[in-house]
LUMVEXTI-924797 format. One line per 10 residues: their letters; for each residue x, y, z of N, C-alpha, C. Coordinates in pm, whole numbers, plus 50000, padded with zeros to 5 digits. Example, Ala and Ser with C-alpha at 12.3 -4.5 7.8 and 13.67 -1.06 7.14 Angstrom:
AS = 51319/49431/50780/51230/49550/50780/51320/49670/50780  51285/49775/50708/51367/49894/50714/51290/50003/50787
***
This chain:
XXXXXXXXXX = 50277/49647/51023/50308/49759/51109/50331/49706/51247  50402/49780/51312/50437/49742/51494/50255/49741/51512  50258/49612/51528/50126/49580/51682/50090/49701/51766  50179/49753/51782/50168/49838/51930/50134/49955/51832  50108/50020/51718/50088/50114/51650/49943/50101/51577  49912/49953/51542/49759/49906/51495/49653/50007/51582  49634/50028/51637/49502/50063/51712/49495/50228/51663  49647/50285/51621/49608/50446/51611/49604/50419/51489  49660/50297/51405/49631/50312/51270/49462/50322/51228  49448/50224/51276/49301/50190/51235/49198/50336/51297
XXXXXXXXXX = 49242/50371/51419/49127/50542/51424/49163/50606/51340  49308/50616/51312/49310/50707/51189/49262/50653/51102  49212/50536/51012/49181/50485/50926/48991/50557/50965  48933/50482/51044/48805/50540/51095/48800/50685/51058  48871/50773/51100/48874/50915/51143/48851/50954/50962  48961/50916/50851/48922/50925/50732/48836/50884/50672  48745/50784/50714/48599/50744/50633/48503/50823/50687  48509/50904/50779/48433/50931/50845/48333/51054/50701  48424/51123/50665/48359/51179/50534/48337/51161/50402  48366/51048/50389/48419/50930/50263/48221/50947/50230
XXXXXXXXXX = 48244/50921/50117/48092/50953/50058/48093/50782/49988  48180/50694/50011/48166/50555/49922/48148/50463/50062  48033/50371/50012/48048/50293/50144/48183/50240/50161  48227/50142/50336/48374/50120/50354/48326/50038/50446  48398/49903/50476/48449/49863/50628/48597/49832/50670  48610/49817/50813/48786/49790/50799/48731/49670/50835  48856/49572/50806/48817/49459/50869/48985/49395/50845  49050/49280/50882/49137/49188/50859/49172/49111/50959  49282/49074/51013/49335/48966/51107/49460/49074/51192  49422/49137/51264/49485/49240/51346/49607/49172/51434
XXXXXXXXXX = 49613/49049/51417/49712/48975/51539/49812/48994/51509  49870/49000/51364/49988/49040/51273/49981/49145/51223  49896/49245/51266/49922/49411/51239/49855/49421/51105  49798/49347/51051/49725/49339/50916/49593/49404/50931  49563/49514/50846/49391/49561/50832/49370/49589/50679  49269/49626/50640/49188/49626/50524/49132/49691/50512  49085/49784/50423/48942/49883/50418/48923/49810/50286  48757/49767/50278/48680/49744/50139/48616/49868/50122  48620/49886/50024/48568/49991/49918/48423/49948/49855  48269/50013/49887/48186/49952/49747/48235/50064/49692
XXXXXXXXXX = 48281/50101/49590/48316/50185/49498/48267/50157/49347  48190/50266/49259/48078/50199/49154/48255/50236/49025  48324/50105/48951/48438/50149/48927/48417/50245/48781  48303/50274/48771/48305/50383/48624/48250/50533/48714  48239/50554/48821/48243/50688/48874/48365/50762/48898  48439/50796/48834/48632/50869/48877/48565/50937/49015  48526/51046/49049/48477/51089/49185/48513/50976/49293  48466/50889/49240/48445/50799/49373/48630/50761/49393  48652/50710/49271/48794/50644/49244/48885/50710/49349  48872/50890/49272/48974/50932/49325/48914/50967/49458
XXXXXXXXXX = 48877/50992/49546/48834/50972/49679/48876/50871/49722  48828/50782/49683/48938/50636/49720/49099/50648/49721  49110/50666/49682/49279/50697/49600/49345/50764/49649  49256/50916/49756/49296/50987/49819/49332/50942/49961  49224/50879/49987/49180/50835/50158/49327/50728/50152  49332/50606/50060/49439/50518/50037/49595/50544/50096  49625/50685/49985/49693/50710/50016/49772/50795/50137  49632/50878/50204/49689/50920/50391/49733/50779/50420  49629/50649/50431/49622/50536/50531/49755/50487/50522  49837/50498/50356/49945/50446/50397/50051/50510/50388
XXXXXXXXXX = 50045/50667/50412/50144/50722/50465/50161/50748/50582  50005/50702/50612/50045/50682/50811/50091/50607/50834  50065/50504/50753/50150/50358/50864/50300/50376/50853  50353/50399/50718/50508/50450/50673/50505/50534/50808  50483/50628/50827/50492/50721/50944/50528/50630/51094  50452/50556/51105/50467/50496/51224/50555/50383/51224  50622/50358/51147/50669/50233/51140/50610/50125/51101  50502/50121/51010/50423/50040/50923/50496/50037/50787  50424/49930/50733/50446/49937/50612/50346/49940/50482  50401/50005/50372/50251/50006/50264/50224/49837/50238
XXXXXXXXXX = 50281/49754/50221/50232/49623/50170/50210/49528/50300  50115/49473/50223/50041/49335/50348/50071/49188/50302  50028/49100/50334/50046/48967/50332/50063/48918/50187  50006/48974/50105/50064/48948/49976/50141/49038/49889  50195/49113/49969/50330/49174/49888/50308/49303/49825  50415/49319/49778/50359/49467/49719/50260/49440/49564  50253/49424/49524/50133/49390/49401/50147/49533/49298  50049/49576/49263/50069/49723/49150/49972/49807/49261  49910/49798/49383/49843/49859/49435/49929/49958/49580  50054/49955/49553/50110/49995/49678/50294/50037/49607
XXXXXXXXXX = 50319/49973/49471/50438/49937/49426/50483/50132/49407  50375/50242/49424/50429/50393/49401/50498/50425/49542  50518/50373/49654/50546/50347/49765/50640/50291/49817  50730/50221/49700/50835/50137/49804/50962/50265/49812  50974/50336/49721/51090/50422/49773/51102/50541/49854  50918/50552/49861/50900/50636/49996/50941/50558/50159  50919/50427/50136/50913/50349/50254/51075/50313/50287  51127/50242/50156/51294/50174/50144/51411/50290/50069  51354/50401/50076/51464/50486/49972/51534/50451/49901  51672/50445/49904/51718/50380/49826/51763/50251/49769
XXXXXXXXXX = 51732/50132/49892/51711/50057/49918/51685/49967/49803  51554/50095/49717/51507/49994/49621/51591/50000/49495  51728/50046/49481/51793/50034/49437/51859/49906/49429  51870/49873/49519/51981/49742/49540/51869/49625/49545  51733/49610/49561/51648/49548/49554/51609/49538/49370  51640/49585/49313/51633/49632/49155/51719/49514/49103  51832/49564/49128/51983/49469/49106/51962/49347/49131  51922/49297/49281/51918/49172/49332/51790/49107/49217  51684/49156/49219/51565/49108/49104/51603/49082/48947  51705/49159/48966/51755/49181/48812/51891/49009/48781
XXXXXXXXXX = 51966/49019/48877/52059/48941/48865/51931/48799/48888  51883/48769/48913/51768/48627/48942/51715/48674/48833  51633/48747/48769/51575/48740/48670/51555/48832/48561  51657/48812/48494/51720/48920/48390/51645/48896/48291  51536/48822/48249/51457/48865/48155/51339/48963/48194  51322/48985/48305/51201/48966/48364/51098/48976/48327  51097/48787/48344/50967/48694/48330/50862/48719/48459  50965/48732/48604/50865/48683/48724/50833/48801/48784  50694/48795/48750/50607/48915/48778/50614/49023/48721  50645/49052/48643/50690/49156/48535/50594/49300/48618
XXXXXXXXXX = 50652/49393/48667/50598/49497/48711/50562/49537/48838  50559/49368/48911/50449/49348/49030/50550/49368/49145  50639/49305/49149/50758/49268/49242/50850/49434/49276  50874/49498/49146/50909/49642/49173/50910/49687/49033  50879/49830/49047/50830/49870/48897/50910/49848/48799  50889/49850/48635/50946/49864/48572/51098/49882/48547  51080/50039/48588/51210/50135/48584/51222/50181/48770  51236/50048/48885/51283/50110/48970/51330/50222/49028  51402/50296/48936/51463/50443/48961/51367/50532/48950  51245/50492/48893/51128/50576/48887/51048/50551/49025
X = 51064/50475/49132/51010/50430/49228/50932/50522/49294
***
């Protein structure tokens, strides 16, 4: 995310734990606009999950909002990948193609890199 937008991200990030019933901290390397919330989350409680899941998803429709982005230093992964065509619209169309023409079996990363069925983005 723009640097210059980190600081309202993260109160807003604060501002949403504030009723969060799962413990949380933020923490990461803020110099490159990068933050983190850990979750203790007990993973056979759904309650908790989806509370998590909820809070997740404001944090990164704020940053989209501000000119952030849902993925961090390691990419989009399966934890952010419901998000790229909110963020790139159609974009991830032609990002589909380009993945597709390099790796038309797809072997590399199968799912991780952009979903499945892209058009489902």
């Amino acid at each position: 995310m723009p640097v210059s937008k980190l600081s309202d991200c993260i109160v807003n990030t604060r501002d949403l734990l504030k009723g969060c019933g799962v413990p949380a901290a933020i923490l990461g390397h803020v110099g490159d606009g990068n933050y983190h919330v850990v979750f203790a989350v007990d993973p056979g409680n759904q309650a908790e999950l989806d509370e998590v899941a909820a809070i997740n998803k404001k944090m990164v429709r704020y940053a989209i909002s501000v000119g952030g982005t849902a993925t961090g230093e390691h990419g989009v992964g399966t934890g952010k990948i419901a998000y790229l065509r909110e963020e790139h619209g159609d974009a991830v169309d032609l990002m589909a193609l380009i993945k597709h023409a390099i790796d038309p079996d797809g072997i590399m990363n199968p799912g991780k890199v952009l979903p499945e069925d892209a058009s489902a983005a």
